[in-house]
C-alpha positions, 0 to 999 in steps of 0.5 A: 511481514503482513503478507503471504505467497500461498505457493511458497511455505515460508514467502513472506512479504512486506507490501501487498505490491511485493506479493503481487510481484512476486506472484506474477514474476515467480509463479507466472500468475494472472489471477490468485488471492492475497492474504495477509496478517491483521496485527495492531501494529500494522493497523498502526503503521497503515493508519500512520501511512494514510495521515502522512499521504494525507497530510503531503496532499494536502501540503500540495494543494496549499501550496499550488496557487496557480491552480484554478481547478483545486477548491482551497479550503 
């Protein structure tokens, strides 16, 4: 797990957006800091998510051809 609650000694969670939620339902919070583990592997797998969100982005603008707003190239 990538990140940290700094409230709770041994929270630990996957996502940035699990943290965030359970900082604010949990502690109540509206502002604190997020931290988190740099690892390899987790660069790895946030630099496979970025390719797959870019690559299904992609996909969408090809094949959205009735859209005159979109610049195909």
């Amino acid at each position: 797990f990538l990140f940290r609650c700094e409230r709770c000694r041994f929270a630990k969670f996957p996502t940035e957006f699990a943290l965030i939620s359970h900082c604010k339902s949990d502690h109540g919070l509206k502002e604190f800091f997020v931290r988190y583990r740099f690892t390899p592997e987790g660069e790895r797998k946030t630099m496979e998510l970025k390719l797959k969100v870019l690559a299904h982005s992609l996909a969408l603008l090809s094949n959205c051809g009735s859209c005159s707003t979109h610049v195909k190239g």
